[in-house]
PyMOL commands that place a pseudoatom at each C-alpha (Angstrom):
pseudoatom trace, name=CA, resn=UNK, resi=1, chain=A, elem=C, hetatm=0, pos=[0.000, 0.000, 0.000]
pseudoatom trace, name=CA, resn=UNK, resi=2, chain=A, elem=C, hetatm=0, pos=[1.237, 3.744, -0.331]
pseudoatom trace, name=CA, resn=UNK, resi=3, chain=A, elem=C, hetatm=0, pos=[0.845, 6.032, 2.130]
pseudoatom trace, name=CA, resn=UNK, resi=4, chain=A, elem=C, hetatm=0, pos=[1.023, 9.957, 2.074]
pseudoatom trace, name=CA, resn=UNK, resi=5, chain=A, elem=C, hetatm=0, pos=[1.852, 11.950, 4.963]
pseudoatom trace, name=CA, resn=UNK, resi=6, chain=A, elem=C, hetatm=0, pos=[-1.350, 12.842, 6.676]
pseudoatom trace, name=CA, resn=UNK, resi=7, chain=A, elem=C, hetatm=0, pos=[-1.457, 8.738, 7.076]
pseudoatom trace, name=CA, resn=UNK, resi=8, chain=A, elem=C, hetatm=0, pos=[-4.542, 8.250, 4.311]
pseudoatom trace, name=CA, resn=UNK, resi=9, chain=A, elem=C, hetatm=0, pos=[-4.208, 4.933, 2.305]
pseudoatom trace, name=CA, resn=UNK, resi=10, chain=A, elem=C, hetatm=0, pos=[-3.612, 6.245, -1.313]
pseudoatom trace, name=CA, resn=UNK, resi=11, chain=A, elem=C, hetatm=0, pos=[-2.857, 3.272, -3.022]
pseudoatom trace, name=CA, resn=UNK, resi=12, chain=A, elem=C, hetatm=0, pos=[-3.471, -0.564, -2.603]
pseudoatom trace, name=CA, resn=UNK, resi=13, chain=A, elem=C, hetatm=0, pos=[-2.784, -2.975, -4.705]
pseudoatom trace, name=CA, resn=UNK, resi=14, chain=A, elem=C, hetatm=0, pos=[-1.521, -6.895, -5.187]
pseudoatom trace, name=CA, resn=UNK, resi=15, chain=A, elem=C, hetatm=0, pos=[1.283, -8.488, -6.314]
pseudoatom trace, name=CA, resn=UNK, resi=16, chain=A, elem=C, hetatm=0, pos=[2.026, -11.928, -6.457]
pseudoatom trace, name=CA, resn=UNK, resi=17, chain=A, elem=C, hetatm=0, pos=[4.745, -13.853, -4.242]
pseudoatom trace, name=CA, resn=UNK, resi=18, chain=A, elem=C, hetatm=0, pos=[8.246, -12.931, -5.996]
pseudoatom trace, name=CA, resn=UNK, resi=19, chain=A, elem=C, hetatm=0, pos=[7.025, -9.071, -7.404]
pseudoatom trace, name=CA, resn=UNK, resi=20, chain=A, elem=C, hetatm=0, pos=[5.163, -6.543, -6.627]
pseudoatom trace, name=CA, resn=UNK, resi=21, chain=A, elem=C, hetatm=0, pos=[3.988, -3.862, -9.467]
pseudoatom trace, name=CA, resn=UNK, resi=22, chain=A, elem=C, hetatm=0, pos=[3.923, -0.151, -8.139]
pseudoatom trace, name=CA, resn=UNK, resi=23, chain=A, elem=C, hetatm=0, pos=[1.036, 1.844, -9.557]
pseudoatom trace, name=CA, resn=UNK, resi=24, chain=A, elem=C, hetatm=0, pos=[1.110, 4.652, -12.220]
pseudoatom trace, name=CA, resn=UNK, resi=25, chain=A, elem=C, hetatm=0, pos=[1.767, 7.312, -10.058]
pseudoatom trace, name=CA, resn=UNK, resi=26, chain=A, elem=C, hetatm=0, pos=[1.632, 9.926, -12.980]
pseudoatom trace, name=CA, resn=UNK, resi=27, chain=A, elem=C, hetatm=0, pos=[4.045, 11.447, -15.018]
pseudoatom trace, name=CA, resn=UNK, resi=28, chain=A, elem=C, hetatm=0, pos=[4.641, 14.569, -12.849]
pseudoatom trace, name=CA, resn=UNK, resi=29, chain=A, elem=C, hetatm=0, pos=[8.724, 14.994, -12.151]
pseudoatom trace, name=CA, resn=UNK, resi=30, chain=A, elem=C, hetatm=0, pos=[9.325, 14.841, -9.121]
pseudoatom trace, name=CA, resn=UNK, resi=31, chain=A, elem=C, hetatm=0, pos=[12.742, 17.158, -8.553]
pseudoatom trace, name=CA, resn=UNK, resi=32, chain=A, elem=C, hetatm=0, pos=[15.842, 16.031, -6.622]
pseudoatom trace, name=CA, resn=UNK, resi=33, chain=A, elem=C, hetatm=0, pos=[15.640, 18.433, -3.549]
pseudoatom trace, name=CA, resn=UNK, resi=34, chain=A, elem=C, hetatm=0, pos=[11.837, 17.008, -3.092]
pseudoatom trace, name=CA, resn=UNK, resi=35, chain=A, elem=C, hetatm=0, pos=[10.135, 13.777, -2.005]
pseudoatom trace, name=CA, resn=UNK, resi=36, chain=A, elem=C, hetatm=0, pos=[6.890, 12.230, -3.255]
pseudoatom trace, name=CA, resn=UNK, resi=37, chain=A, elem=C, hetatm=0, pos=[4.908, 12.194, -0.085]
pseudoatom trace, name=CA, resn=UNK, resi=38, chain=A, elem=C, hetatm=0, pos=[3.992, 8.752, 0.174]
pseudoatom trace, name=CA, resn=UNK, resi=39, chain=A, elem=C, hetatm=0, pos=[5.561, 5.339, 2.042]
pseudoatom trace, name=CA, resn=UNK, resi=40, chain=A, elem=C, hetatm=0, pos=[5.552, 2.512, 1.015]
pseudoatom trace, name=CA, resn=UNK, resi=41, chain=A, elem=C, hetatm=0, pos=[4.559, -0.179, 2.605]
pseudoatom trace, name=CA, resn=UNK, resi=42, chain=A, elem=C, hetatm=0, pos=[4.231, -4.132, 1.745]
pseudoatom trace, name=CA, resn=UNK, resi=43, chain=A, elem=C, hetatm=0, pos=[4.215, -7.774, 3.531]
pseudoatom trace, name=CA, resn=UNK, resi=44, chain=A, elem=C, hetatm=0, pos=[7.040, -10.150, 2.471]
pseudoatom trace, name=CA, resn=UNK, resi=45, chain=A, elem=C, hetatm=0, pos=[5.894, -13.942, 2.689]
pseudoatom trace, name=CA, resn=UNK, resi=46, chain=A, elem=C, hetatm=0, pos=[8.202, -16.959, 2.836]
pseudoatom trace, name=CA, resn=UNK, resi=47, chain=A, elem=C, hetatm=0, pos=[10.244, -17.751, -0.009]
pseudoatom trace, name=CA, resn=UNK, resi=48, chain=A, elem=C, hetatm=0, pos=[12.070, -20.783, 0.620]
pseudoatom trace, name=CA, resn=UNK, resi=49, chain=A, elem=C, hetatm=0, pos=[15.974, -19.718, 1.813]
pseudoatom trace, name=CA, resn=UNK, resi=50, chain=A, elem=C, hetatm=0, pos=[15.694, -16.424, 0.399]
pseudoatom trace, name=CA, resn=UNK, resi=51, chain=A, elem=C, hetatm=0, pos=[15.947, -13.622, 3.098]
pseudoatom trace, name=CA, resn=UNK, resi=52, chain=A, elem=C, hetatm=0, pos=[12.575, -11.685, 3.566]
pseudoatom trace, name=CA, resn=UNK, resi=53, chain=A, elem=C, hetatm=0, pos=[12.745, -8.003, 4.039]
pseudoatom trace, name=CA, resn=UNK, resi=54, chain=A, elem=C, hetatm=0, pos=[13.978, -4.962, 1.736]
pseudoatom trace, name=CA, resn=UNK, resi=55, chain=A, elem=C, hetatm=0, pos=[15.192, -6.251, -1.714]
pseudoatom trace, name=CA, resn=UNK, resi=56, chain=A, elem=C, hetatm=0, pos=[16.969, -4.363, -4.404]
pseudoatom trace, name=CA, resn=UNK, resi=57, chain=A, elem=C, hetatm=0, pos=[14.085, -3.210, -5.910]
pseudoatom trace, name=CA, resn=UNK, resi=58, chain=A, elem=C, hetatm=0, pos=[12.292, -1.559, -2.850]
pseudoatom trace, name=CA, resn=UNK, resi=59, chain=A, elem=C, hetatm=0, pos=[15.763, 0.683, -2.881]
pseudoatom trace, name=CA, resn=UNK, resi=60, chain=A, elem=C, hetatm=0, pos=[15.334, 1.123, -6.775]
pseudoatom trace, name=CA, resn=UNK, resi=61, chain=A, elem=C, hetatm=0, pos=[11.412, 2.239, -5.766]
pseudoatom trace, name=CA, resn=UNK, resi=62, chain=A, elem=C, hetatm=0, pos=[13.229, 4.529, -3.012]
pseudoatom trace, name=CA, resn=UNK, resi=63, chain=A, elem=C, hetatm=0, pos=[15.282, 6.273, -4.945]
pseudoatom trace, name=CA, resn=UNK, resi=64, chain=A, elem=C, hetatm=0, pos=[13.629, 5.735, -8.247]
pseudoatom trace, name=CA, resn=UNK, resi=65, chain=A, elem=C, hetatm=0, pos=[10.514, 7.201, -7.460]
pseudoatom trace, name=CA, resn=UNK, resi=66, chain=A, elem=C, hetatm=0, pos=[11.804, 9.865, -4.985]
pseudoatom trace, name=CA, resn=UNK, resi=67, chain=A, elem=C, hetatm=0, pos=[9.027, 8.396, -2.204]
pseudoatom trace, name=CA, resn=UNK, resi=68, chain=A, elem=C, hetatm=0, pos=[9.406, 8.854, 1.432]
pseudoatom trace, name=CA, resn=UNK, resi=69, chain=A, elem=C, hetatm=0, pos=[10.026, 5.420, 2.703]
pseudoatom trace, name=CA, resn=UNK, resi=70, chain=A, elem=C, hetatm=0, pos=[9.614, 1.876, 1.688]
pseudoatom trace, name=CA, resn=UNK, resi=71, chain=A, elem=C, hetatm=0, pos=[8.948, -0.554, 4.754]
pseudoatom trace, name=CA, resn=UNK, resi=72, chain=A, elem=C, hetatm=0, pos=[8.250, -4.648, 4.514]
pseudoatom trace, name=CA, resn=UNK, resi=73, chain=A, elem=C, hetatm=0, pos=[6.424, -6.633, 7.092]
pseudoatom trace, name=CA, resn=UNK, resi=74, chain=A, elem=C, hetatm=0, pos=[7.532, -9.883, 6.840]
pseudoatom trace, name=CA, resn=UNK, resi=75, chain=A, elem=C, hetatm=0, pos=[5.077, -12.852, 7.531]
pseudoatom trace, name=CA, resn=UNK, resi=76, chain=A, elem=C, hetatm=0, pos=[5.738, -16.438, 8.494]
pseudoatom trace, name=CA, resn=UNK, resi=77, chain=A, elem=C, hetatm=0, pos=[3.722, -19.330, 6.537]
pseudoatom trace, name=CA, resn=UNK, resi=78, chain=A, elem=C, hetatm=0, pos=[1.205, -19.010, 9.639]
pseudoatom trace, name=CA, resn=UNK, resi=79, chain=A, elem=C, hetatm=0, pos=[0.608, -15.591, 9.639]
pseudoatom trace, name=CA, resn=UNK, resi=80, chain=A, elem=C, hetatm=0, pos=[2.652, -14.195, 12.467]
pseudoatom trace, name=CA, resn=UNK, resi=81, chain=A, elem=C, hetatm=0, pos=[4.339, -11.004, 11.863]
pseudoatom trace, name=CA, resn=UNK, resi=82, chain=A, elem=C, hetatm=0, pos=[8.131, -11.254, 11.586]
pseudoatom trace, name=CA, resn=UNK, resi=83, chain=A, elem=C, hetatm=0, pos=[10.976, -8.421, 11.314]
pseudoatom trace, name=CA, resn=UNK, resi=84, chain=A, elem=C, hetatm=0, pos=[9.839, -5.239, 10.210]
pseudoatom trace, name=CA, resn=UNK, resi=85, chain=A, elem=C, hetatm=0, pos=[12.252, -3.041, 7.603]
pseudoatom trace, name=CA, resn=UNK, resi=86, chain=A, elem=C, hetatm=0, pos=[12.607, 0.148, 6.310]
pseudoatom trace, name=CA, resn=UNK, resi=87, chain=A, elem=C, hetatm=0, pos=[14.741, 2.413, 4.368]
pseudoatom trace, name=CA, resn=UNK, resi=88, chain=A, elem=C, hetatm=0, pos=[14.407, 6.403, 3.926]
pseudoatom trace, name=CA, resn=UNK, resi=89, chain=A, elem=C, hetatm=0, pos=[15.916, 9.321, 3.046]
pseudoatom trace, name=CA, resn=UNK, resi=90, chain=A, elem=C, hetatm=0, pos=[18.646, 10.889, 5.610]
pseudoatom trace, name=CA, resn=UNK, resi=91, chain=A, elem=C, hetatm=0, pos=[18.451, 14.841, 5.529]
pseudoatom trace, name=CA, resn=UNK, resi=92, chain=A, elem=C, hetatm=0, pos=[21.525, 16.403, 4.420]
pseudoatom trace, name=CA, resn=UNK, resi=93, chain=A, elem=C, hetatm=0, pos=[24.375, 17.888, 6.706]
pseudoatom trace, name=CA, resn=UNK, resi=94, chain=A, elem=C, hetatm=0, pos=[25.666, 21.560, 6.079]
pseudoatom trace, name=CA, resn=UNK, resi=95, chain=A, elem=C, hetatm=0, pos=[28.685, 20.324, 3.772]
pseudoatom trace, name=CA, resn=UNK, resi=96, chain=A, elem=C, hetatm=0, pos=[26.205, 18.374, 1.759]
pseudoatom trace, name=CA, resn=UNK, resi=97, chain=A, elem=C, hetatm=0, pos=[24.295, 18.845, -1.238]
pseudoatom trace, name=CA, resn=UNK, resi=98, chain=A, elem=C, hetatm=0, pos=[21.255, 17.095, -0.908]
pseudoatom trace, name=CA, resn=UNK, resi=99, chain=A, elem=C, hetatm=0, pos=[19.278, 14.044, 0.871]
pseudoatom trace, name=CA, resn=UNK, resi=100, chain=A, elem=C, hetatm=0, pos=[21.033, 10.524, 0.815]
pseudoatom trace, name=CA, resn=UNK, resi=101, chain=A, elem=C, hetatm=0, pos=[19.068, 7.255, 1.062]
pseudoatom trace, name=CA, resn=UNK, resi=102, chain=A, elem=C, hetatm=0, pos=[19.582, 5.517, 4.566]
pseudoatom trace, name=CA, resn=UNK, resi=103, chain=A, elem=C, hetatm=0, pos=[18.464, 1.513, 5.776]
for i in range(1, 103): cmd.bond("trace and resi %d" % i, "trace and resi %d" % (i + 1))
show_as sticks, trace
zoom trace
């Protein structure tokens, strides 16, 4: 699901076990010095030995589409919530230019 700032569900949608497809969210630019407004946020189910939690594409979505945060919520074969992760953005110190992307 995506999530904007105020905390009102903007988005939900379904993906199957391995992927999860993002929706359109339009064709507006977002710039470099600004953020989306909306988290991300998705369950991670069991996939054999492969370790659940934030993959290589949640960071693409991150920094791809400039959104706040990405978070999984991983859940065991019985339902159980597991570990919780999330990346965002880290704000910038004086001698910097501009945000960085943190996990």
């Amino acid at each position: 699901m995506l999530i904007d700032r105020q905390g009102h569900v903007t988005h939900t949608f379904v993906g199957e076990p391995s992927r999860i497809y993002l929706p359109d969210l339009g064709r507006v630019r977002v710039s470099q010095s600004h953020l989306r407004g909306l988290r991300h946020i998705h369950t991670v189910l069991p996939r054999g030995a492969a370790a659940p939690g934030l993959q290589r594409e949640d960071l693409a979505d991150l920094t791809k589409l400039r959104l706040d945060c990405v978070a999984t919520l991983a859940v065991d074969a019985q339902g159980q919530l597991g570990a919780v992760e999330y990346a965002g953005w880290e704000a910038p110190s004086s001698r910097e230019a501009g945000a960085k992307a943190t996990v």
